[in-house]
N, CA, C and O atoms as a GROMACS GRO file, in nm:
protein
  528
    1UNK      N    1   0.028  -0.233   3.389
    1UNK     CA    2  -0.066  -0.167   3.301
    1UNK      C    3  -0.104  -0.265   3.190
    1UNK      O    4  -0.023  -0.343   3.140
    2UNK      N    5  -0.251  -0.255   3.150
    2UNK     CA    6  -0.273  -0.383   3.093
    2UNK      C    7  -0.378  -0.324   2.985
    2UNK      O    8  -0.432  -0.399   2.904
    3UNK      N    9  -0.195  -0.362   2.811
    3UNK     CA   10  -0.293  -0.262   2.728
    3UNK      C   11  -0.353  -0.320   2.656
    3UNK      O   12  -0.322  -0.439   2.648
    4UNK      N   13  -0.463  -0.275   2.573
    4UNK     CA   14  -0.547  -0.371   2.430
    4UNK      C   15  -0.412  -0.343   2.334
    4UNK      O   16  -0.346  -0.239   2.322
    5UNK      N   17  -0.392  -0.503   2.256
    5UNK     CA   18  -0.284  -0.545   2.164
    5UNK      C   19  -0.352  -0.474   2.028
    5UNK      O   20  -0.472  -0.475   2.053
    6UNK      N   21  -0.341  -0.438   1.950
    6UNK     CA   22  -0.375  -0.409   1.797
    6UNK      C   23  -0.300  -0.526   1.731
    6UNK      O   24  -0.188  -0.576   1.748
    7UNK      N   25  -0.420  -0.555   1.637
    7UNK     CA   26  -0.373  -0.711   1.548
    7UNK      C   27  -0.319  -0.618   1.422
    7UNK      O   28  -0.348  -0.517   1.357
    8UNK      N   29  -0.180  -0.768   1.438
    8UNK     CA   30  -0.109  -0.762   1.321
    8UNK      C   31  -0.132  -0.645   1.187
    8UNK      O   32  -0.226  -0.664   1.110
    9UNK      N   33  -0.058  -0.548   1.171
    9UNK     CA   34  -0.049  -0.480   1.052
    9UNK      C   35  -0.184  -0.370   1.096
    9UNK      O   36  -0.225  -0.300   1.004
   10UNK      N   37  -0.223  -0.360   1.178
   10UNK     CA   38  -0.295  -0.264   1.168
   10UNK      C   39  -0.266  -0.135   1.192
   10UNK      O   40  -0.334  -0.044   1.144
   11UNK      N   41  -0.113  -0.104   1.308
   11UNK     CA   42  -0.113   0.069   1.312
   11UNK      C   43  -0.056   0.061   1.148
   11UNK      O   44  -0.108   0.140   1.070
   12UNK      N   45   0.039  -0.023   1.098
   12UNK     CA   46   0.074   0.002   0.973
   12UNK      C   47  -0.045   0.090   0.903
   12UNK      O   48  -0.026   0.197   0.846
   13UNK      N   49  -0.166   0.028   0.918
   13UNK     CA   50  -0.273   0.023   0.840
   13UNK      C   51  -0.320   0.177   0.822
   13UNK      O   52  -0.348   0.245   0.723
   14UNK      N   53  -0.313   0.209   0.990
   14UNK     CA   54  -0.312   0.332   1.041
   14UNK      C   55  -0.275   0.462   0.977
   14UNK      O   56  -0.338   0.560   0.938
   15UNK      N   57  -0.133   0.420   0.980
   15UNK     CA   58  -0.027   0.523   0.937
   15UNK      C   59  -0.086   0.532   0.790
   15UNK      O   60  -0.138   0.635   0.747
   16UNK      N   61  -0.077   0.453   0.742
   16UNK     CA   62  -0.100   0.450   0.562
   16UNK      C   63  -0.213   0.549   0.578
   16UNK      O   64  -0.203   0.666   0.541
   17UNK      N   65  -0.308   0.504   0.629
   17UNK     CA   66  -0.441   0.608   0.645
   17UNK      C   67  -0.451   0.725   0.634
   17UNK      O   68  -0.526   0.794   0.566
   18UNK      N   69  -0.347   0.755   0.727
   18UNK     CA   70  -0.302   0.912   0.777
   18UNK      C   71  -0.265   0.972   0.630
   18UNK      O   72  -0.296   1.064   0.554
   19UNK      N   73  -0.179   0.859   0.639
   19UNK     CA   74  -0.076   0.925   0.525
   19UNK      C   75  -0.143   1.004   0.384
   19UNK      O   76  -0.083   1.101   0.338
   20UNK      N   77  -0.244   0.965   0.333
   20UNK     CA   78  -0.365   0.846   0.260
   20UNK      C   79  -0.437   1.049   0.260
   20UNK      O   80  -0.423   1.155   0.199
   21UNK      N   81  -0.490   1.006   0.338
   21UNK     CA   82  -0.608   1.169   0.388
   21UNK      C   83  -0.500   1.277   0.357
   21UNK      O   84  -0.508   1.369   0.275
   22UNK      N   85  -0.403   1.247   0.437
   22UNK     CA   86  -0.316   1.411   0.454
   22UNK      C   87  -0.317   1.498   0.334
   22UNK      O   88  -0.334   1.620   0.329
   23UNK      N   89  -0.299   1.422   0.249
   23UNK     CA   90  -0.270   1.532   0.051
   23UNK      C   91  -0.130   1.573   0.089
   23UNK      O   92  -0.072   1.629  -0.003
   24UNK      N   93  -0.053   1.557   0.214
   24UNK     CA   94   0.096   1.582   0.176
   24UNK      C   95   0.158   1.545   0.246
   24UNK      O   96   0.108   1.521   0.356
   25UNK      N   97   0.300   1.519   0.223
   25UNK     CA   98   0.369   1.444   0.307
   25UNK      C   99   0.387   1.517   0.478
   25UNK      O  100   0.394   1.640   0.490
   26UNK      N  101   0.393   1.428   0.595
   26UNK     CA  102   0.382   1.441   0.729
   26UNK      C  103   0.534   1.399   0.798
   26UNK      O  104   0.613   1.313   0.758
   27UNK      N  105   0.545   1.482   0.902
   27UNK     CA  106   0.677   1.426   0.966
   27UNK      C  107   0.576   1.312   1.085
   27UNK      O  108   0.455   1.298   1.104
   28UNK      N  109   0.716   1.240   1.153
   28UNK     CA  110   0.703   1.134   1.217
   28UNK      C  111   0.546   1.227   1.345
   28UNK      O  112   0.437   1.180   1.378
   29UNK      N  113   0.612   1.366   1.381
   29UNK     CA  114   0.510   1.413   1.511
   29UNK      C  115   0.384   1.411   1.460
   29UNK      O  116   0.285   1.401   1.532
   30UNK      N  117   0.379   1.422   1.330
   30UNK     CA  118   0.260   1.456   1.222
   30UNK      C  119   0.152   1.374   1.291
   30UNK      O  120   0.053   1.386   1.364
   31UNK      N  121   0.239   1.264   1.215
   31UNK     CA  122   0.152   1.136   1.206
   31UNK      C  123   0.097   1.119   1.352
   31UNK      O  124  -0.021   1.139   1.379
   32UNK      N  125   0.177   1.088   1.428
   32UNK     CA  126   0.156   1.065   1.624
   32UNK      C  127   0.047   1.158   1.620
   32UNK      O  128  -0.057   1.091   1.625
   33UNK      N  129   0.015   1.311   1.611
   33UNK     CA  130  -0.073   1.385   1.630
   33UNK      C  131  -0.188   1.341   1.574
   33UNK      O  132  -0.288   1.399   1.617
   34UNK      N  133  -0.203   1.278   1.510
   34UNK     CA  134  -0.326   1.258   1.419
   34UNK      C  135  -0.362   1.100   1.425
   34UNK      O  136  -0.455   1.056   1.359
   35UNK      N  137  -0.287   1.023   1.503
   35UNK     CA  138  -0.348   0.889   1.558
   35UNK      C  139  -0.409   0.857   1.668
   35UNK      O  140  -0.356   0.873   1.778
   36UNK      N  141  -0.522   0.811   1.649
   36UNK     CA  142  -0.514   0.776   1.874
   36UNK      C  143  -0.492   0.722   1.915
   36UNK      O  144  -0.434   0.630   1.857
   37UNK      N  145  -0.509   0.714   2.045
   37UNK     CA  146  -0.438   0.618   2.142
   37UNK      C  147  -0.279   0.679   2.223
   37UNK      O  148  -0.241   0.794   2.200
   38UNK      N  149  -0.236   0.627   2.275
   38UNK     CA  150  -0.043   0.649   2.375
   38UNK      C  151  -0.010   0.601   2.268
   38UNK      O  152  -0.040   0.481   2.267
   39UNK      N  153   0.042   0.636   2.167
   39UNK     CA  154   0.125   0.591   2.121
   39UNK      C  155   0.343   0.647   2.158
   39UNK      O  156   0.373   0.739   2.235
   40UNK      N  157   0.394   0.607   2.121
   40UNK     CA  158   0.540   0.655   2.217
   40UNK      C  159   0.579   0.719   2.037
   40UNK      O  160   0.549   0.661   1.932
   41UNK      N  161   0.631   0.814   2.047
   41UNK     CA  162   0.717   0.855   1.932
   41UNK      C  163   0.812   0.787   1.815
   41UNK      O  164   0.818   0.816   1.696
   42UNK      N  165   0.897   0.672   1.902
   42UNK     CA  166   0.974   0.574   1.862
   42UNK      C  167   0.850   0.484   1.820
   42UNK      O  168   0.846   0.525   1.704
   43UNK      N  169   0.784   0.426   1.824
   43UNK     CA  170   0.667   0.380   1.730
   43UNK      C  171   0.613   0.376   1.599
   43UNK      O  172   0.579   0.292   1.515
   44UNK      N  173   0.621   0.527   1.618
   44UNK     CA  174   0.554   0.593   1.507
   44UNK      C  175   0.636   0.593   1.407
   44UNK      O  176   0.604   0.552   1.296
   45UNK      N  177   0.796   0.659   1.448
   45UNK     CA  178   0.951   0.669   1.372
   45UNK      C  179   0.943   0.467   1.360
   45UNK      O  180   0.912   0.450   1.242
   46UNK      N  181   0.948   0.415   1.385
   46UNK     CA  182   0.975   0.243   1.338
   46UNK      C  183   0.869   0.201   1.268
   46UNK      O  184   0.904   0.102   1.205
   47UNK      N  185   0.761   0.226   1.247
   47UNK     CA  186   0.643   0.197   1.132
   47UNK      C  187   0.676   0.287   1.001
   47UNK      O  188   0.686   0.242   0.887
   48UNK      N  189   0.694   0.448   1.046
   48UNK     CA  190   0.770   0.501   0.890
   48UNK      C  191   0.874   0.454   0.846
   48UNK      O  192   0.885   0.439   0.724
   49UNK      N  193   0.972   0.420   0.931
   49UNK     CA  194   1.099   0.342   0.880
   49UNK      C  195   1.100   0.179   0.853
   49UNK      O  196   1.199   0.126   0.804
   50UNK      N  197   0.953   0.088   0.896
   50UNK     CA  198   0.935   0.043   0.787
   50UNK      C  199   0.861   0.014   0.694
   50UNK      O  200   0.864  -0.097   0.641
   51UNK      N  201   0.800   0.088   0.667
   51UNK     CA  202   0.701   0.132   0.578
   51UNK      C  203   0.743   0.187   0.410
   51UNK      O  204   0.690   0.179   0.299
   52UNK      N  205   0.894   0.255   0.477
   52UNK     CA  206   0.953   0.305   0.410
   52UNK      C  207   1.074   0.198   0.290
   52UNK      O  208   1.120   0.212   0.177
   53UNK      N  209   1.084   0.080   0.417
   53UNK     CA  210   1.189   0.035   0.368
   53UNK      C  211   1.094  -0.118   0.277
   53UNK      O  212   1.152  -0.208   0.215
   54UNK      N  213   0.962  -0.107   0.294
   54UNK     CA  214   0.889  -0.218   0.232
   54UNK      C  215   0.818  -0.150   0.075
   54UNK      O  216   0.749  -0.206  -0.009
   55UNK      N  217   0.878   0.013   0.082
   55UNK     CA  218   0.883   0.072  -0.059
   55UNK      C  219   0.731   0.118  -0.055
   55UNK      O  220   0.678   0.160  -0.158
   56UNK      N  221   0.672   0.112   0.044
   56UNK     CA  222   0.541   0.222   0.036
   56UNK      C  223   0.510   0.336   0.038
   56UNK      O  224   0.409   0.401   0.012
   57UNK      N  225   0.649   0.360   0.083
   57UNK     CA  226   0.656   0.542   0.122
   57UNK      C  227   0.789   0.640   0.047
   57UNK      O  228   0.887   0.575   0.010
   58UNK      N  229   0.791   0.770   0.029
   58UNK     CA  230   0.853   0.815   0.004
   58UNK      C  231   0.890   0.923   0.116
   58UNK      O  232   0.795   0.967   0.182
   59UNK      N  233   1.019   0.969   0.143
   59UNK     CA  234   1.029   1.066   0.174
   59UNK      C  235   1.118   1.146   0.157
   59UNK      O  236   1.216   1.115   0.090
   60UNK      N  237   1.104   1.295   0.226
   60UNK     CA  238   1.173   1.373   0.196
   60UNK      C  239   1.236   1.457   0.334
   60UNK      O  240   1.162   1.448   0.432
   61UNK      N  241   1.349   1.529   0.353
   61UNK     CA  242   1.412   1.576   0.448
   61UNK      C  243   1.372   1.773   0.472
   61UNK      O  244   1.397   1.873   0.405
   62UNK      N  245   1.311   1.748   0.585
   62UNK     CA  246   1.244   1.850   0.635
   62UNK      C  247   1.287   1.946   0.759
   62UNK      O  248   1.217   1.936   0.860
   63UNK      N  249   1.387   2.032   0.761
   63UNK     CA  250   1.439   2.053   0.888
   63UNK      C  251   1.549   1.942   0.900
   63UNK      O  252   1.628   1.885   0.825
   64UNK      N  253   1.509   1.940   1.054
   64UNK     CA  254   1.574   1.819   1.108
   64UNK      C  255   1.502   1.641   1.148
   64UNK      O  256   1.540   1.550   1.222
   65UNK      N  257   1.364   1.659   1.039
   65UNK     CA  258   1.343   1.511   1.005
   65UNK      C  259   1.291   1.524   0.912
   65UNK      O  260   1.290   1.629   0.848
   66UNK      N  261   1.227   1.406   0.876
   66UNK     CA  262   1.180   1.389   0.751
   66UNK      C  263   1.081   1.382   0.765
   66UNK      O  264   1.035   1.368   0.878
   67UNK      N  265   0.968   1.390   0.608
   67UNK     CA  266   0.839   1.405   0.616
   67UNK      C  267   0.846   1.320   0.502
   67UNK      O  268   0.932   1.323   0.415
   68UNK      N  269   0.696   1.202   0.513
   68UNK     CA  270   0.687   1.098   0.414
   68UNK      C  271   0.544   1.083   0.387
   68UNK      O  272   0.457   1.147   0.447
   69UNK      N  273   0.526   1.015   0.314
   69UNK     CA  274   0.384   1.010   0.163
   69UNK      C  275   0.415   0.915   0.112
   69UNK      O  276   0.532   0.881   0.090
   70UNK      N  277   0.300   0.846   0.078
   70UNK     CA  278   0.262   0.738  -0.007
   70UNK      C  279   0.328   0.728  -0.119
   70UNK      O  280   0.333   0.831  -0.186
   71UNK      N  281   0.395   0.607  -0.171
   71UNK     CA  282   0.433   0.612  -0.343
   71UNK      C  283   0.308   0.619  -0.441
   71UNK      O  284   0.321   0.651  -0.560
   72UNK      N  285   0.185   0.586  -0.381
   72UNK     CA  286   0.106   0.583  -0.492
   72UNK      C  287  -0.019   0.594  -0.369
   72UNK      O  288  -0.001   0.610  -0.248
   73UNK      N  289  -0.144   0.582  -0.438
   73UNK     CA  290  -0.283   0.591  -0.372
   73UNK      C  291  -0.306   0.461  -0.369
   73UNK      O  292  -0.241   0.371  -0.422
   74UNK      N  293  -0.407   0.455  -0.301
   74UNK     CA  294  -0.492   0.308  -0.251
   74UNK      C  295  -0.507   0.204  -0.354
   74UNK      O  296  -0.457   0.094  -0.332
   75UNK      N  297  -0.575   0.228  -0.472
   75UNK     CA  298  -0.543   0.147  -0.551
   75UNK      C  299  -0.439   0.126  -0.660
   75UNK      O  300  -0.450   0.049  -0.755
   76UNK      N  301  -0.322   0.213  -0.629
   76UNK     CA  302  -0.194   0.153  -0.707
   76UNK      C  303  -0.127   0.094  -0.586
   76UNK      O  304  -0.033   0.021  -0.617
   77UNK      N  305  -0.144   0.103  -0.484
   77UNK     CA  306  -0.064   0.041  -0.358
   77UNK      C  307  -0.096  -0.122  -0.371
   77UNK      O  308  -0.013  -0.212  -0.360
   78UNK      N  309  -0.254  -0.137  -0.399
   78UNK     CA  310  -0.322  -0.294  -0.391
   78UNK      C  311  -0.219  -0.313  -0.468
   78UNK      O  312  -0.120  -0.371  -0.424
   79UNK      N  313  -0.225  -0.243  -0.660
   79UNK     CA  314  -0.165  -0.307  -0.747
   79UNK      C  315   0.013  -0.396  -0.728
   79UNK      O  316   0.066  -0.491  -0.785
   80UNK      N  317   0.062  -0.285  -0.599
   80UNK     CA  318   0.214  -0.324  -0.589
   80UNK      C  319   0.220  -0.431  -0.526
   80UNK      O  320   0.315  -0.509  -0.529
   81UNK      N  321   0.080  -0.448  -0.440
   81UNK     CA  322   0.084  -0.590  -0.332
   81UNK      C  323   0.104  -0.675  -0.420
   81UNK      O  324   0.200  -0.752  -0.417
   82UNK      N  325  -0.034  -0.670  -0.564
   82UNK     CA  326  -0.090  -0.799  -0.632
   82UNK      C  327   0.051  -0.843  -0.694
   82UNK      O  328   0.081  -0.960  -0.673
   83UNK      N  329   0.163  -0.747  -0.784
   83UNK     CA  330   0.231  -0.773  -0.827
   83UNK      C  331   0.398  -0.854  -0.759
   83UNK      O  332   0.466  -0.933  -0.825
   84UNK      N  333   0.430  -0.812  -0.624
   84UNK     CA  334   0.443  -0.885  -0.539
   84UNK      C  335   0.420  -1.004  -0.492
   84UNK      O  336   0.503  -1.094  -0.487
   85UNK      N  337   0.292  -1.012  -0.452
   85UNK     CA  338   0.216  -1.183  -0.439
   85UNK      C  339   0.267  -1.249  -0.554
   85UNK      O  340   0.358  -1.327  -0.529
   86UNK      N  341   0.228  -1.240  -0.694
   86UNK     CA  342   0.323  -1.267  -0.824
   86UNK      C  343   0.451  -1.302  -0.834
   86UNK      O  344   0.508  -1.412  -0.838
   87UNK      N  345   0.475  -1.232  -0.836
   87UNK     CA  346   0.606  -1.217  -0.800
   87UNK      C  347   0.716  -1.320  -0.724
   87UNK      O  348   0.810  -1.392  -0.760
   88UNK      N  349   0.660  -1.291  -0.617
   88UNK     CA  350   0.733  -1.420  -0.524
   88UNK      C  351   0.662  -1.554  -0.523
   88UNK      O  352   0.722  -1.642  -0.461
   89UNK      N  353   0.529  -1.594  -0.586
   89UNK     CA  354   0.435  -1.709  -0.558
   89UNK      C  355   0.511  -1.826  -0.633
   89UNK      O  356   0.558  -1.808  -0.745
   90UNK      N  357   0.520  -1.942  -0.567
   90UNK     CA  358   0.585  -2.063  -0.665
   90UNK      C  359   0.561  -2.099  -0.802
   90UNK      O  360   0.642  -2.161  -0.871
   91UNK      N  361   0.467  -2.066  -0.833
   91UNK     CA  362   0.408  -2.075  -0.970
   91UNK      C  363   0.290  -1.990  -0.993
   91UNK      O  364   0.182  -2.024  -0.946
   92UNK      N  365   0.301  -1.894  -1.054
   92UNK     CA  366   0.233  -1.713  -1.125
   92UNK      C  367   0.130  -1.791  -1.162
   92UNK      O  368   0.037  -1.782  -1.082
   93UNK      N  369   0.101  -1.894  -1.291
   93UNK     CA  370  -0.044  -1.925  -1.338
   93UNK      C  371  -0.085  -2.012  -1.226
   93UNK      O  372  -0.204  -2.036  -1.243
   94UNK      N  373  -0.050  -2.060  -1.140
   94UNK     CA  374  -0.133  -2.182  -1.046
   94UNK      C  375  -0.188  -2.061  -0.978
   94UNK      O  376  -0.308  -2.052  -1.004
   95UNK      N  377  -0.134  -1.936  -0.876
   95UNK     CA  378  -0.206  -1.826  -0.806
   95UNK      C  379  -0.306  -1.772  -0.924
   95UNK      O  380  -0.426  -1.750  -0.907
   96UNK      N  381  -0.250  -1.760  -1.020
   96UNK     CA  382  -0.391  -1.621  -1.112
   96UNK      C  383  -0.508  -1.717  -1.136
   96UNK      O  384  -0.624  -1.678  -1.154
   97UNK      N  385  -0.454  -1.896  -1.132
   97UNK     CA  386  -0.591  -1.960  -1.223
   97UNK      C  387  -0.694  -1.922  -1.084
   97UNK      O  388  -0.800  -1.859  -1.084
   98UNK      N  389  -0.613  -1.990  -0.959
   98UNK     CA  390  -0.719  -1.977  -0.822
   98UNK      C  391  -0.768  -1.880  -0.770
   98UNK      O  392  -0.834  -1.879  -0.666
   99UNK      N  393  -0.727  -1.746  -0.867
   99UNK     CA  394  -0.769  -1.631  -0.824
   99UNK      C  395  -0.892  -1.611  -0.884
   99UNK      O  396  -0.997  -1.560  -0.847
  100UNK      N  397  -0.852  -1.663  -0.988
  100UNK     CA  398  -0.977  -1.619  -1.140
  100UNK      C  399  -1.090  -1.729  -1.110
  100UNK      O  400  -1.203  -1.698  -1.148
  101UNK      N  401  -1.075  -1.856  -1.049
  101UNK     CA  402  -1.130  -1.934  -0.995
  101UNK      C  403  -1.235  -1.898  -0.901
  101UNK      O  404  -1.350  -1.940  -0.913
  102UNK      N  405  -1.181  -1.789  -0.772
  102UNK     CA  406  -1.245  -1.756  -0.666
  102UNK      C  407  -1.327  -1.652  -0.671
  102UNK      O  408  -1.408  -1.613  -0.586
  103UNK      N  409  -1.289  -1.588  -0.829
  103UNK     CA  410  -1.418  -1.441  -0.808
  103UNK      C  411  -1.551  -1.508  -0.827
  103UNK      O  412  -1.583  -1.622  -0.862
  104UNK      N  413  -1.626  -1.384  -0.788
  104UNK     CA  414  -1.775  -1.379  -0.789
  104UNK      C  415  -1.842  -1.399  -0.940
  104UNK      O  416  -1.767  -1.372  -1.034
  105UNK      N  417  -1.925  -1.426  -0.960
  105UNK     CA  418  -2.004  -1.357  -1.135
  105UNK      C  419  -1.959  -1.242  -1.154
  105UNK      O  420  -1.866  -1.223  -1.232
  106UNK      N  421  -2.032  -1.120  -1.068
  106UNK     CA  422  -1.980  -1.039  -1.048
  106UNK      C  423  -1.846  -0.994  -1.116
  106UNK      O  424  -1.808  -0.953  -1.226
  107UNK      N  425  -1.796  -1.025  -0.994
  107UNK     CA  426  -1.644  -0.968  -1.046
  107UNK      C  427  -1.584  -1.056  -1.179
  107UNK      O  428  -1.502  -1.008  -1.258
  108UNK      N  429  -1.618  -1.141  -1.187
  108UNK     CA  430  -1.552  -1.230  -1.338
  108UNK      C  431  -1.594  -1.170  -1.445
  108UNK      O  432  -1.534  -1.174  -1.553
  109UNK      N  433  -1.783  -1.063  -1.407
  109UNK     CA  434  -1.794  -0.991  -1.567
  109UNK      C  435  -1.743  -0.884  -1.556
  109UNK      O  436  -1.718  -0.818  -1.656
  110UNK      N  437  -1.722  -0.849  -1.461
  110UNK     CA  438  -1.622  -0.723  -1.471
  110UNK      C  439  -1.517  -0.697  -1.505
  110UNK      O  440  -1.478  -0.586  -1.540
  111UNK      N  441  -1.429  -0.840  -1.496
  111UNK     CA  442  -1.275  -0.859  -1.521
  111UNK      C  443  -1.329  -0.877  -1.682
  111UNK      O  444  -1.298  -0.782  -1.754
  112UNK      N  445  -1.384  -0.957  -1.729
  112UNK     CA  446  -1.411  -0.988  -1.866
  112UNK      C  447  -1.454  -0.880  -1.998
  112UNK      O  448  -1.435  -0.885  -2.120
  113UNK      N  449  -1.522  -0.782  -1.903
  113UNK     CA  450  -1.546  -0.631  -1.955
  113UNK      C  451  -1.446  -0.591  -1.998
  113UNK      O  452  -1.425  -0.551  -2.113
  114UNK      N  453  -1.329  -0.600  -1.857
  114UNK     CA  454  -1.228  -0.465  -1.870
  114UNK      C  455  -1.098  -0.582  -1.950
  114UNK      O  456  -0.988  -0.535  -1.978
  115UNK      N  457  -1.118  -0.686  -1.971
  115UNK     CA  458  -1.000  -0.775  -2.045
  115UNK      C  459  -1.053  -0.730  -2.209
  115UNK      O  460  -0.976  -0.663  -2.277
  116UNK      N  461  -1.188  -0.772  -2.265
  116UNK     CA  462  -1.233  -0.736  -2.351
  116UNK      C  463  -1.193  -0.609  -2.432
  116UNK      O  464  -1.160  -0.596  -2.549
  117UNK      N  465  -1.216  -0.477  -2.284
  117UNK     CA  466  -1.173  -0.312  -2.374
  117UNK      C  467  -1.031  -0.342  -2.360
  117UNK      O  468  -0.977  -0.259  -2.433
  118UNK      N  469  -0.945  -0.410  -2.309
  118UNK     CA  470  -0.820  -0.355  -2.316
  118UNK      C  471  -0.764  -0.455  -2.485
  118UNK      O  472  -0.662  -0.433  -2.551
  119UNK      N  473  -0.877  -0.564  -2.514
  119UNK     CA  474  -0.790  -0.623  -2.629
  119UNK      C  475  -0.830  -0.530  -2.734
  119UNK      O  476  -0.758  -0.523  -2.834
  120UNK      N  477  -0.935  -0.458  -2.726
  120UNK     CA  478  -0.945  -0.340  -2.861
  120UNK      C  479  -0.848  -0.244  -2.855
  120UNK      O  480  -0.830  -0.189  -2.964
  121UNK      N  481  -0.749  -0.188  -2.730
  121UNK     CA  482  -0.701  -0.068  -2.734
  121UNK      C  483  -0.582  -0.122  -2.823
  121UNK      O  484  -0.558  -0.235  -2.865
  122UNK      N  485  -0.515  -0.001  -2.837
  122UNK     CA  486  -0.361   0.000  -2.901
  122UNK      C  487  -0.228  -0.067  -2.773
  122UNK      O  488  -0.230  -0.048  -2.652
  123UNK      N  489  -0.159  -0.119  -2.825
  123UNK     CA  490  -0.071  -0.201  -2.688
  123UNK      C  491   0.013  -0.074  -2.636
  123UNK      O  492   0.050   0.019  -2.706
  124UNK      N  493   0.040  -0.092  -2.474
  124UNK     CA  494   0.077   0.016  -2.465
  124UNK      C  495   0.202  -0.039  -2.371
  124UNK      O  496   0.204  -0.161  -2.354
  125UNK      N  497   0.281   0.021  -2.323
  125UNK     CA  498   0.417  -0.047  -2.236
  125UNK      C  499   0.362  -0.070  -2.116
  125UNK      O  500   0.276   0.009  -2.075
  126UNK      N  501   0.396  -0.167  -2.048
  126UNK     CA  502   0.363  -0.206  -1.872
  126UNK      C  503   0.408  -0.091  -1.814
  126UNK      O  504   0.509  -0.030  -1.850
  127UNK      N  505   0.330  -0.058  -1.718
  127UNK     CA  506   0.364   0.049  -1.640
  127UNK      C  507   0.496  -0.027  -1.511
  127UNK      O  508   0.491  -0.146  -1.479
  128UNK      N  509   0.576   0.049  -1.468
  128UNK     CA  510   0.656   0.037  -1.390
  128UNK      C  511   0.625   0.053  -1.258
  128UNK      O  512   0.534   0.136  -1.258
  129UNK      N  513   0.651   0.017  -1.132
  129UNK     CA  514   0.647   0.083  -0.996
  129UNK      C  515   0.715   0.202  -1.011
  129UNK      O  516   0.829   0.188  -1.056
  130UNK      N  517   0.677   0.321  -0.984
  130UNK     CA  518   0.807   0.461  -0.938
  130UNK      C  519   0.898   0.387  -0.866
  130UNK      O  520   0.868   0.287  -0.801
  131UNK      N  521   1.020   0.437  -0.875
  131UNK     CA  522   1.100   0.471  -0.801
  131UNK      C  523   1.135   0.556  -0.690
  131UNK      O  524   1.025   0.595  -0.652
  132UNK      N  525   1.198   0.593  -0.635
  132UNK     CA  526   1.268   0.676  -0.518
  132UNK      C  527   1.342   0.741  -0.590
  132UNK      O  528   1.420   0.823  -0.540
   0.00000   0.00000   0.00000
């Protein structure tokens, strides 16, 4: 049997999706029901489990499995990537200069907008990732 491969990170991509639309947390059959394609059950259970264990997901114990949800929405999820990439990069200002380097006009007056309102506000504490 000769199947089409899905590139790299994409049922991940998938699942998040699901996850993403649902408005509440889904067990492992959840998710399978609501993807297409054959997918096998054990699939679906090894993308939540690691999905789970790369801190994207939360879950909770439902019956006799669990049902899991996003730690955050789409754009606090980017934020956990960006801070990550950071994070682990050999040197933090050599990545942000080539970042700040690579935007558009565009996006550089936009960053410059929103750098601008944040030096008028009052300082406020870094927000944290949630926890589990």
């Amino acid at each position: 049997m000769d199947r089409e491969r899905r590139p790299p990170g994409d049922l991940e991509r998938s699942v998040m999706d699901e996850l993403q639309t649902a408005g509440r947390p889904l067990t492992p059959r959840e998710v399978l029901a609501r993807l297409e394609g054959d997918l096998a059950y054990t699939t679906v259970m090894t993308i939540l489990f690691r999905l789970h264990a790369k801190g994207l997901l939360k879950r909770e114990r439902t019956g006799r499995a669990f049902a899991y949800r996003p730690v955050a929405d789409e754009p606090g999820l980017a934020v956990r990537r960006i801070h990550q990439i950071l994070d682990e990069g050999p040197d933090r200002e050599v990545v942000l200069s080539r970042f700040l380097g690579s935007l558009s006009k565009r996006d550089e007056q936009v960053l410059r907008r929103m750098l601008d309102d944040l030096d008028t506000r009052p300082a406020r504490p870094r927000a944290r990732p949630p926890e589990e």
